[in-house]
C-alpha positions as CSV (number, residue, x, y, z in Angstrom):
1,X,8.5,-24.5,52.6
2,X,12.0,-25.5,52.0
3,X,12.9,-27.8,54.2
4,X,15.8,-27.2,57.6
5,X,18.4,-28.9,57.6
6,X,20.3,-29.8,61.0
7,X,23.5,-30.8,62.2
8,X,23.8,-32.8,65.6
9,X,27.3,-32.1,67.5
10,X,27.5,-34.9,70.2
11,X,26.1,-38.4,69.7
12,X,25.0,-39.3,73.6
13,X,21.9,-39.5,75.0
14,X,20.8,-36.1,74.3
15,X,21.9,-36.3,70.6
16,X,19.8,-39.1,70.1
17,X,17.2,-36.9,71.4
18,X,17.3,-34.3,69.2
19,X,17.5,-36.5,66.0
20,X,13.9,-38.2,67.5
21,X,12.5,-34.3,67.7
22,X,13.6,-33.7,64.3
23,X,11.9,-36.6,63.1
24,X,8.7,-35.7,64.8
25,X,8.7,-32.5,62.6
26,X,7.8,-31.5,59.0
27,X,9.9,-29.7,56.8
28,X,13.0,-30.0,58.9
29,X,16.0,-33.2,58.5
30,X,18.6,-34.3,60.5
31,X,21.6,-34.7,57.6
32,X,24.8,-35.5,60.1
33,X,26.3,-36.2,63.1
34,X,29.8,-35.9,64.4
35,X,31.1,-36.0,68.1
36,X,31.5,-39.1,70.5
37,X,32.3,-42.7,70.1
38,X,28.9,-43.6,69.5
39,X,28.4,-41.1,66.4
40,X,29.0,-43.6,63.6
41,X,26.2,-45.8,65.2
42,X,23.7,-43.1,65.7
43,X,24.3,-42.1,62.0
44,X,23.3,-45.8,60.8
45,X,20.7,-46.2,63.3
46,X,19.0,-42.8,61.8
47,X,20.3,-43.0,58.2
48,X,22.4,-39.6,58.3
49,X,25.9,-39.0,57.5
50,X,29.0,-39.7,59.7
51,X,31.2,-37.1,60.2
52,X,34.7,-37.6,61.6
53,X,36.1,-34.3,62.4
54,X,32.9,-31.8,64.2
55,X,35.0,-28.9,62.0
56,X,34.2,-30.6,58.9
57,X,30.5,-30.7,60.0
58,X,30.0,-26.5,60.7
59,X,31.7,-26.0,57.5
60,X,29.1,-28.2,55.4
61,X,26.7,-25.6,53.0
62,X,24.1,-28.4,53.2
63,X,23.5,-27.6,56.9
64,X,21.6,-24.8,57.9
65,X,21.3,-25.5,61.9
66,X,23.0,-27.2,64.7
67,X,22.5,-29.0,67.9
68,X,25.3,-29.1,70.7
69,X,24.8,-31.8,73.0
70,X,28.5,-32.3,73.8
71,X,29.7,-31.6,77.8
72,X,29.3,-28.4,78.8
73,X,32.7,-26.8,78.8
74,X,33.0,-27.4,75.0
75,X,29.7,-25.5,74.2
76,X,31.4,-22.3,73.7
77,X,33.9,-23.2,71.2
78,X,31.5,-25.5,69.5
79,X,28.9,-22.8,69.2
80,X,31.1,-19.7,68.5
81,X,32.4,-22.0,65.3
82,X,29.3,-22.9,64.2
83,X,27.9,-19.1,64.4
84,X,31.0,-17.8,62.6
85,X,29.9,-20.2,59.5
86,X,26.5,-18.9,59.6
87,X,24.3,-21.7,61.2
88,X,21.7,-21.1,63.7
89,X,22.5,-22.7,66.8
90,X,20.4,-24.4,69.7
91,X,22.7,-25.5,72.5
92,X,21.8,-28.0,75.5
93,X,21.9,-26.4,78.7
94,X,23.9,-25.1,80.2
95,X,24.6,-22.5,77.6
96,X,28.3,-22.5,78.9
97,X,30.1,-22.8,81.9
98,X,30.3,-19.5,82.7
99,X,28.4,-15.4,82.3
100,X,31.2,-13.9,80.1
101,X,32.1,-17.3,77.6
102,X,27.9,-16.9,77.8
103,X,27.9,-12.9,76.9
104,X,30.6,-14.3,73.7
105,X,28.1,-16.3,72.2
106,X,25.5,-14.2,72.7
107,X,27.5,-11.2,71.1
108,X,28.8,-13.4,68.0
109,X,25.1,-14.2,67.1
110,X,23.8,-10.8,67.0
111,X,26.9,-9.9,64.9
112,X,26.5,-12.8,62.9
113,X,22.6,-12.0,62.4
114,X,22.1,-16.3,63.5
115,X,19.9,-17.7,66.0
116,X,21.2,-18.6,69.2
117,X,18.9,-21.0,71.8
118,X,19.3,-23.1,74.5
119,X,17.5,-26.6,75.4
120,X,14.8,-25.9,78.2
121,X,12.4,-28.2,77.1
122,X,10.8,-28.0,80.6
123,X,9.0,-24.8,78.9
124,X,7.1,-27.1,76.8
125,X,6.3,-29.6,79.1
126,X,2.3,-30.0,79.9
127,X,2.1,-28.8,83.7
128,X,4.7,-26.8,83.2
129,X,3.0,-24.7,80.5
130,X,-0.1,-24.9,82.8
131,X,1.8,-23.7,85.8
132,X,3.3,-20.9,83.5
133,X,-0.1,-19.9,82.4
134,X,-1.8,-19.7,86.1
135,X,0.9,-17.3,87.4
136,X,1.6,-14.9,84.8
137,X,-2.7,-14.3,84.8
138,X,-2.9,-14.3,88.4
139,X,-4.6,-16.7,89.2
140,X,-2.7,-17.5,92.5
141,X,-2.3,-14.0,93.1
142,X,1.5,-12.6,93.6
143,X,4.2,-15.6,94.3
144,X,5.7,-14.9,97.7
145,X,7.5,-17.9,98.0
146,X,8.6,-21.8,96.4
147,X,10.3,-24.6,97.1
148,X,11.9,-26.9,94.5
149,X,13.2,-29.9,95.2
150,X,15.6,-32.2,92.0
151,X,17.6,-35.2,94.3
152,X,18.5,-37.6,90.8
153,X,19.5,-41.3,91.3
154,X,21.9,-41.4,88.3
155,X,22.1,-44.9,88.4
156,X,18.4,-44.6,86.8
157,X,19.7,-43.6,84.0
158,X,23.0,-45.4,83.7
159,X,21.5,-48.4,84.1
160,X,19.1,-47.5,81.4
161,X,21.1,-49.5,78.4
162,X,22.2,-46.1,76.8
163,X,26.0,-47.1,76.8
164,X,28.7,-44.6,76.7
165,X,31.0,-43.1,79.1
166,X,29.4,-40.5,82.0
167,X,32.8,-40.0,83.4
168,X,31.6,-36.0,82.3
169,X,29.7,-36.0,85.5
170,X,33.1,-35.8,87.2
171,X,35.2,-33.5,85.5
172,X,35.5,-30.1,87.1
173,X,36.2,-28.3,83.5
174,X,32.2,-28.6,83.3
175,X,31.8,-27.4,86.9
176,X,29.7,-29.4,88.7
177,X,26.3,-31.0,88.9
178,X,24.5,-28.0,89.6
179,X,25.1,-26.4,86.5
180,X,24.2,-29.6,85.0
181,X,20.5,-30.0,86.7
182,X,19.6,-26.5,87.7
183,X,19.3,-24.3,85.1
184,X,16.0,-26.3,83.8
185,X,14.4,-25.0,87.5
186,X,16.0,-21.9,87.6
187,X,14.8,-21.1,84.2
188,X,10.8,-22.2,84.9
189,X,10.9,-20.0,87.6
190,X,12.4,-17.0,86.0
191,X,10.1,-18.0,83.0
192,X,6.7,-18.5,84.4
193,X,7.4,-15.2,87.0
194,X,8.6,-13.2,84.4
195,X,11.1,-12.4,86.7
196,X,15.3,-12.9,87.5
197,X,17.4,-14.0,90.6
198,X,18.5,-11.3,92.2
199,X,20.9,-12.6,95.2
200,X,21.6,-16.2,96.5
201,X,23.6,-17.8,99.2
202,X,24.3,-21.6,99.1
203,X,25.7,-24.7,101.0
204,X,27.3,-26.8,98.1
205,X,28.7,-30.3,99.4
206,X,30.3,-33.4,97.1
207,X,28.8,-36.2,99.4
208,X,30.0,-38.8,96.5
209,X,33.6,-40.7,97.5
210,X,36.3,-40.6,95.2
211,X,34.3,-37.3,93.1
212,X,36.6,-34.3,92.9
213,X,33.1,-32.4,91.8
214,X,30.2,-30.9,94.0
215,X,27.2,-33.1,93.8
216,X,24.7,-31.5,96.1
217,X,23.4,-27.9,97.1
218,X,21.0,-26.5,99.2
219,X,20.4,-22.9,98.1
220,X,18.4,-19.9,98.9
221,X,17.2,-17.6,96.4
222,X,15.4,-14.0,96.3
223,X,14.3,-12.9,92.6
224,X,13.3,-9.5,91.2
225,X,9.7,-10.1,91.7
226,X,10.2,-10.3,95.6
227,X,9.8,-14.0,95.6
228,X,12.4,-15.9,97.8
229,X,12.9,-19.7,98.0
230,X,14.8,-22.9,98.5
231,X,17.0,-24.9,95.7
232,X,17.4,-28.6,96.6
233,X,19.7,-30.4,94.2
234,X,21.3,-33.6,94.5
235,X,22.7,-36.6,92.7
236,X,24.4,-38.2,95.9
237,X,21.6,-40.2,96.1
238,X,22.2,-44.5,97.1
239,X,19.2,-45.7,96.0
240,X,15.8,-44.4,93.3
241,X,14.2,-40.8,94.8
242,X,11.6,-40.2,97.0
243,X,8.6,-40.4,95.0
244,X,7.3,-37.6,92.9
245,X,10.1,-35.6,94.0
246,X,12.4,-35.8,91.0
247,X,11.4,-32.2,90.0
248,X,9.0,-31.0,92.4
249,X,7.9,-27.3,93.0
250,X,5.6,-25.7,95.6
251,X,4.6,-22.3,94.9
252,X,3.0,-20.2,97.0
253,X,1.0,-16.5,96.1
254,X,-1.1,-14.4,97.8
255,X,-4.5,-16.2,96.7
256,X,-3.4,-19.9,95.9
257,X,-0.7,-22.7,96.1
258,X,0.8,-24.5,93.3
259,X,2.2,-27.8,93.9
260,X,4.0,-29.0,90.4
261,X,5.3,-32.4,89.5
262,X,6.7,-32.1,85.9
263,X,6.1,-35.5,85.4
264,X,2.7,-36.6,86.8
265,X,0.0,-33.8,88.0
266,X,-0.3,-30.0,89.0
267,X,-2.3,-29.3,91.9
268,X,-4.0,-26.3,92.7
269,X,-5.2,-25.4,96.3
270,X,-7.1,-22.3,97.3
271,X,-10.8,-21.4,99.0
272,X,-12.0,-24.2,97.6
273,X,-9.4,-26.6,98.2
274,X,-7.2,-29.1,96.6
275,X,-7.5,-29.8,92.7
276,X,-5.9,-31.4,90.1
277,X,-5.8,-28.8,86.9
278,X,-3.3,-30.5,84.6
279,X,-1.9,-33.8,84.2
280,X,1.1,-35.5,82.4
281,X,2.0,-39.0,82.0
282,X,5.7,-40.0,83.9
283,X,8.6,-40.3,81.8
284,X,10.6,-43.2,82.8
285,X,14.6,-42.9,81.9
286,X,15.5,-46.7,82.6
287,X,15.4,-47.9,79.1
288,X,15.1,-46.7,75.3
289,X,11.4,-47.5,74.7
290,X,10.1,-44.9,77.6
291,X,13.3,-42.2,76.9
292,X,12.5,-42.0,73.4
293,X,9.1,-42.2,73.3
294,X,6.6,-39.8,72.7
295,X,5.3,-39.5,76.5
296,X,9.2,-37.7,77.0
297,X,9.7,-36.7,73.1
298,X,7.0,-34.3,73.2
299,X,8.9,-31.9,75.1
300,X,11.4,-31.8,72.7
301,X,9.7,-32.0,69.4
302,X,7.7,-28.6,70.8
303,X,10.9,-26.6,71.7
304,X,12.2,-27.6,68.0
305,X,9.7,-26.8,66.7
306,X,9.6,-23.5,68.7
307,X,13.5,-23.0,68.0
308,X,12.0,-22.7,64.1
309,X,9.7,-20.3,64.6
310,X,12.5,-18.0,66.2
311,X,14.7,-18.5,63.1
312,X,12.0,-18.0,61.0
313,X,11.0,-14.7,63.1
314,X,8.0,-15.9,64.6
315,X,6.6,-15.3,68.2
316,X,8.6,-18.1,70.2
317,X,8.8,-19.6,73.9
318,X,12.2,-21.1,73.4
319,X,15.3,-20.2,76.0
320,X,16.8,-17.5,74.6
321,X,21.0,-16.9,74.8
322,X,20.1,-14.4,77.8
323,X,18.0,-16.7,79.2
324,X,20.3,-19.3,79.2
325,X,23.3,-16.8,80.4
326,X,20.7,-15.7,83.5
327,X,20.7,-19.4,84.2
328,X,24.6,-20.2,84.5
329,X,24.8,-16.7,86.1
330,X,22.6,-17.7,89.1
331,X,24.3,-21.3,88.9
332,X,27.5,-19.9,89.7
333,X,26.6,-17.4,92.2
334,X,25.6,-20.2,94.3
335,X,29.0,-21.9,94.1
336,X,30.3,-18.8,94.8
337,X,28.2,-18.2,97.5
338,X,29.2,-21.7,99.3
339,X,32.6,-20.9,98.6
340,X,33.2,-18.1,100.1
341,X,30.3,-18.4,102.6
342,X,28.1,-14.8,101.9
343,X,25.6,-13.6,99.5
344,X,26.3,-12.7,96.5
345,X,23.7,-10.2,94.3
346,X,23.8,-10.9,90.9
């Protein structure tokens, strides 16, 4: 099989991440980087080429795919250049910052005749796939209702010897921090129901001092399915989360309860009580040698290597472009919905 050959557009934490899912793969190479201070030291550290301007990169005939990890408001550009020079195209989530710059990407794709994807590796995570697999059989009967609860102590990860500059966090061209954290739990839900958000209403807060971005939401949800729930999402958090609540949901159908921890067990409860069913080792964020290794990589090597499967036609579980435009969608209709303080259907 000839082998893929990949492009990596921002050189941060998450473009590290996607060069160590590329090398977990066969047949597929990470040839350059461009993007971010730290670009010409990720292309020494991984052998790959350095290059300067990103432009230079999307025109290279050696490159075949790319990888956006670059803040959010830049996706669009980033991806509609690389899709008008022919690549295939998997971008971190969000997709964008917003529905319509979502729909242009989406549209230049399918004109294009490229692959278009976005980074919910969630999907491929153990309990997660387990959780998936339970619902959409039936196993816990018709989901009436969840709860999912993401509070994030960010100075985990910025104290995790990663380096570079976060001050992205905090500028309002890429929104706020709920399009940054909850479009991996929005998706899941959306995924494993086989269902969409159909109106929200939200309380959004920024709890932070000196942040001119919103940091916290508490949101309600109703999706197509007749499900309704709660959206906790925070970073304004002083000190390390309560514990195994980083990404936490409860799920409730008409025969059984879910309770999901991404990173440790899934529990099943029903006539004949509580059970563990899956189980997946924690993923720690405070230092290189537990972010990149294969207890988290997993995740990521599986949705790249699902992203190659899509290119190449095959059945595939990765976040499509609509799936990751449903996402920002329901992200922004709870903004909205704080903001002007009523529902809003999507």
């Amino acid at each position: 099989m000839k082998t893929l050959r990949f492009g990596i557009i921002g050189s941060g934490f998450m473009g590290r991440t996607h060069i160590e899912a590329l090398k977990r793969l066969p047949d597929v190479a990470a040839v350059a980087v461009a993007g971010g201070k730290r670009a010409p030291g990720l292309a020494q550290r991984y052998g790959i080429d350095f290059v300067e301007v990103k432009e230079n990169l999307l025109r290279r005939t050696d490159i075949d795919a790319v990888v956006i990890t670059t803040p959010h408001h830049l996706h669009v550009d980033e991806a509609l250049e690389a899709i008008a020079h022919g690549k295939h195209v998997l971008v971190e989530k969000p997709l964008a910052t917003s529905g319509a710059d979502c729909e242009r990407m989406i549209a230049a794709a399918k004109a294009k005749g490229v692959t278009l994807a976005v980074g919910y590796q969630q999907r491929f995570r153990v309990n997660n796939q387990k959780a998936c697999e339970l619902i959409r059989s039936g196993a816990i009967g018709r989901v009436q209702a969840f709860t999912v609860n993401m509070p994030m102590y960010a100075g985990a990860i910025k104290s995790g010897g990663f380096g570079g500059d976060w001050s992205w966090w905090n500028d309002p061209a890429n929104i706020g921090h709920l399009l940054n954290s909850s479009p991996h739990a929005l998706d899941l839900l959306a995924w494993m129901m086989q269902a969409q958000v159909k109106t929200v209403s939200a309380f959004s807060r920024t709890l932070l001092p000196d942040i001119p971005v919103e940091d916290t939401t508490v949101g309600l949800l109703e999706f197509s399915n007749g499900a309704i729930g709660t959206l906790f999402s925070s970073r304004a958090l002083p000190a390390p989360s309560f514990p195994g609540e980083d990404f936490r949901f409860r799920i409730i159908g008409t025969e059984a309860l879910l309770d999901l921890d991404a990173y440790s067990e899934l529990r099943l409860s029903d006539a004949k009580g509580w059970r563990v069913v899956s189980q997946q080792p924690p993923v720690k964020h405070e230092g290189a040698d537990t972010a990149f290794a294969d207890v988290r990589m997993q995740a990521y090597r599986d949705q790249m290597a699902a992203f190659i499967d899509l290119i190449h036609g095959r059945p595939s579980e990765v976040g499509s472009g609509e799936s990751g435009r449903a996402a920002v969608a329901a992200c922004r209709a709870l903004l909205q919905s704080s903001a002007e303080r009523r529902w809003i259907s999507l």
